[in-house]
N, C-alpha and C positions, 0 to 999 in steps of 0.2 A: 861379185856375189852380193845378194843381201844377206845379210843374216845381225844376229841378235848379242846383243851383251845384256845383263842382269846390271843393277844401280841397286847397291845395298844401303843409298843413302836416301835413293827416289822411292826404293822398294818397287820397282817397276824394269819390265823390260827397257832394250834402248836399240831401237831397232834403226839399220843402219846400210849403207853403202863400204862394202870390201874389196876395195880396187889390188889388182895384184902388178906385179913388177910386168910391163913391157904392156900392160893395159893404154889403148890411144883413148887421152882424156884432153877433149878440145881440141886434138885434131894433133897431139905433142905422145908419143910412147914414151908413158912414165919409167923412172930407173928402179922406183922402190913401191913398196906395198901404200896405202891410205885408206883412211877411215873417212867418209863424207856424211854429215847427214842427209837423210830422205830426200828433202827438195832440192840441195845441191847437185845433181846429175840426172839426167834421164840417158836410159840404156836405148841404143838405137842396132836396127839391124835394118841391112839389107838383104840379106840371104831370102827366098822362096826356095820351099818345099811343096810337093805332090800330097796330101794329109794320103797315109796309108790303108788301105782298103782291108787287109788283114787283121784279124782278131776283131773284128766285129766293125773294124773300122771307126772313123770320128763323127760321122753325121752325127749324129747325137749330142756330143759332147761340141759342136761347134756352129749347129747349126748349119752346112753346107754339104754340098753331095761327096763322097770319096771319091780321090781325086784333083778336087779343088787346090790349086794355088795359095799358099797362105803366105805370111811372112813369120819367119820362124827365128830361133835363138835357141841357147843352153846345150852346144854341143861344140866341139870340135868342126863338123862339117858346118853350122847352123850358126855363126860368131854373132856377136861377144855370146860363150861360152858360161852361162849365169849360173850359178849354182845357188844353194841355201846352207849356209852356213850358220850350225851350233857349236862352232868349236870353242868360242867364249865362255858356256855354258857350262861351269863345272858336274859334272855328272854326278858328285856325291851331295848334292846342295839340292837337287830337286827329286822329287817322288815320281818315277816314271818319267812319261816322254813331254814334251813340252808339244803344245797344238797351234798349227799355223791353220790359221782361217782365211779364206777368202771372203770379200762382202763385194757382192756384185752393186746391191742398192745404192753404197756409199762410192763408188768409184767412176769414172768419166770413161767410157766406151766407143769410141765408133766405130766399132763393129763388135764381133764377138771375139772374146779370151779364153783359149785353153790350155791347160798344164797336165800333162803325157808321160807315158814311158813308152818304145817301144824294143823290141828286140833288137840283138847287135844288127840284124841288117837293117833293119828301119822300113822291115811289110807289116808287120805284126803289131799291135796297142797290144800292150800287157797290163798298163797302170792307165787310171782317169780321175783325175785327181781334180782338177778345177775346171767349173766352168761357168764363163756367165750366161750360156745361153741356155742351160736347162742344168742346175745343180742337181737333180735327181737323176743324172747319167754320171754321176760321180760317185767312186767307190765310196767313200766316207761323206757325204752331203756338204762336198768343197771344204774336207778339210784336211788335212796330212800332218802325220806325226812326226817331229823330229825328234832324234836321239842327242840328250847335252854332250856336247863333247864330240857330237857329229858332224859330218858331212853330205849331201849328193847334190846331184846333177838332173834335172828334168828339160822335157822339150815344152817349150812356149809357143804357142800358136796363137796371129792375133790374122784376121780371117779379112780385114780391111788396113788401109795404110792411115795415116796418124797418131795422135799422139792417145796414149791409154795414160789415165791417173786410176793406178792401182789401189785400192787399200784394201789389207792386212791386217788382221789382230794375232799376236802371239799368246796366249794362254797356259799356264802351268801352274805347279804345286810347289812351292819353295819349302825346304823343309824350316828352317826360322822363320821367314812371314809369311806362309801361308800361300793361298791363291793369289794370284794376281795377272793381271790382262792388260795389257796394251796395243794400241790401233799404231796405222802409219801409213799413209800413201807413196806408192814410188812409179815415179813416170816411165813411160816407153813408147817410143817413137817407130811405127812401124814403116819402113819406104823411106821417101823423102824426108830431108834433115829439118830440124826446124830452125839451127845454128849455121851459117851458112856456109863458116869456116872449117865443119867439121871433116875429119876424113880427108884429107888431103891425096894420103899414100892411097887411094883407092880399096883401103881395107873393108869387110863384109860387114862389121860389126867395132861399135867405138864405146866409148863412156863420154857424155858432151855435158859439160859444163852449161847448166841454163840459170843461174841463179848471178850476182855480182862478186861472191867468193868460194874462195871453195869449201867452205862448211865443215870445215876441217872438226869433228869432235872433241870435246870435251869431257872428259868423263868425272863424274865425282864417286868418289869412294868415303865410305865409312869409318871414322879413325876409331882404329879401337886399343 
């Protein structure tokens, strides 16, 4: 997952890698949960989906005809399974929903990136959440709210194979300091690996280590 923790010492988000128990990281199914930072992992998928032609379909949000082949992620069917994760985020600490932004300008593309919902059987777009290939077919102009203290799940669509350097700003209302916004890039490898080791067991979807450690976090807290 990626998802967020609050630094009551940074006064800033600390936006992050949420690996879970049996997640293959480097080609090895981890035993236990971990925290990496942003550049220690990029998320790879092999999985292709058909982009769904129902509810108005994705042309718009992708740029390519209904129908088209993409390479996809954030499901069960679609691995590694990515979610977004607010669960760090105490929900009585901020005012309303915290805002996850998308910045297409600031981010590295070779093709185009979408974030979706569609219905349990997957004809239908119900949600249009990001895109870099025309932010104005996006329900909120590429940007989505999460609830502190929350959880979900979206479909990732990246419309060519290589590698995506994402970046992300989280944005919210702390209730002691205030406003505050933090950026963060997180890589995605669509098709071929760019690790060569990765994926071994033939799994659809991995977490691969591309940095020299594993960026294990640190966190600092506010002694009070």
């Amino acid at each position: 997952d990626i998802a967020a923790a609050y630094s009551a010492v940074d006064r800033e988000f600390e936006p992050h890698w949420h690996s879970h128990a049996h997640a293959v990281i480097a080609g090895v199914q981890a035993a236990t949960d971990g925290e990496y930072a942003p550049a220690a992992l990029v998320a790879q998928t092999m999985a292709q989906r058909a982009t769904p032609a129902g509810g108005g379909g994705l042309s718009g949000l992708l740029g390519v005809p209904d129908g088209t082949l993409v390479w996809a992620m954030g499901s069960t069917t679609y691995q590694p399974n990515l979610g977004l994760g607010a669960e760090e985020l105490d929900p009585s600490e901020w005012t309303g929903d915290v805002t996850l932004r998308f910045n297409p300008g600031a981010s590295i593309l070779p093709g185009a990136f979408g974030l979706f919902t569609t219905n349990i059987a997957g004809t239908n777009v119900v949600d249009r959440l990001f895109s870099s290939f025309d932010p104005g077919a996006t329900d909120f102009a590429n940007t989505l709210p999460l609830s502190p203290g929350g959880h979900s799940h979206y479909q990732w669509a990246f419309t060519l194979p290589g590698l995506y350097r994402l970046s992300f700003t989280w944005e919210g209302t702390h209730v002691t300091d205030g406003f505050t916004s933090t950026s963060a890039v997180f890589a995605f490898q669509a098709g071929a690996s760019v690790v060569p080791e990765i994926d071994p067991s033939g799994l659809a979807g991995v977490l691969a280590i591309v940095t020299g450690g594993l960026g294990l976090l640190e966190r600092r807290r506010r002694v009070v």
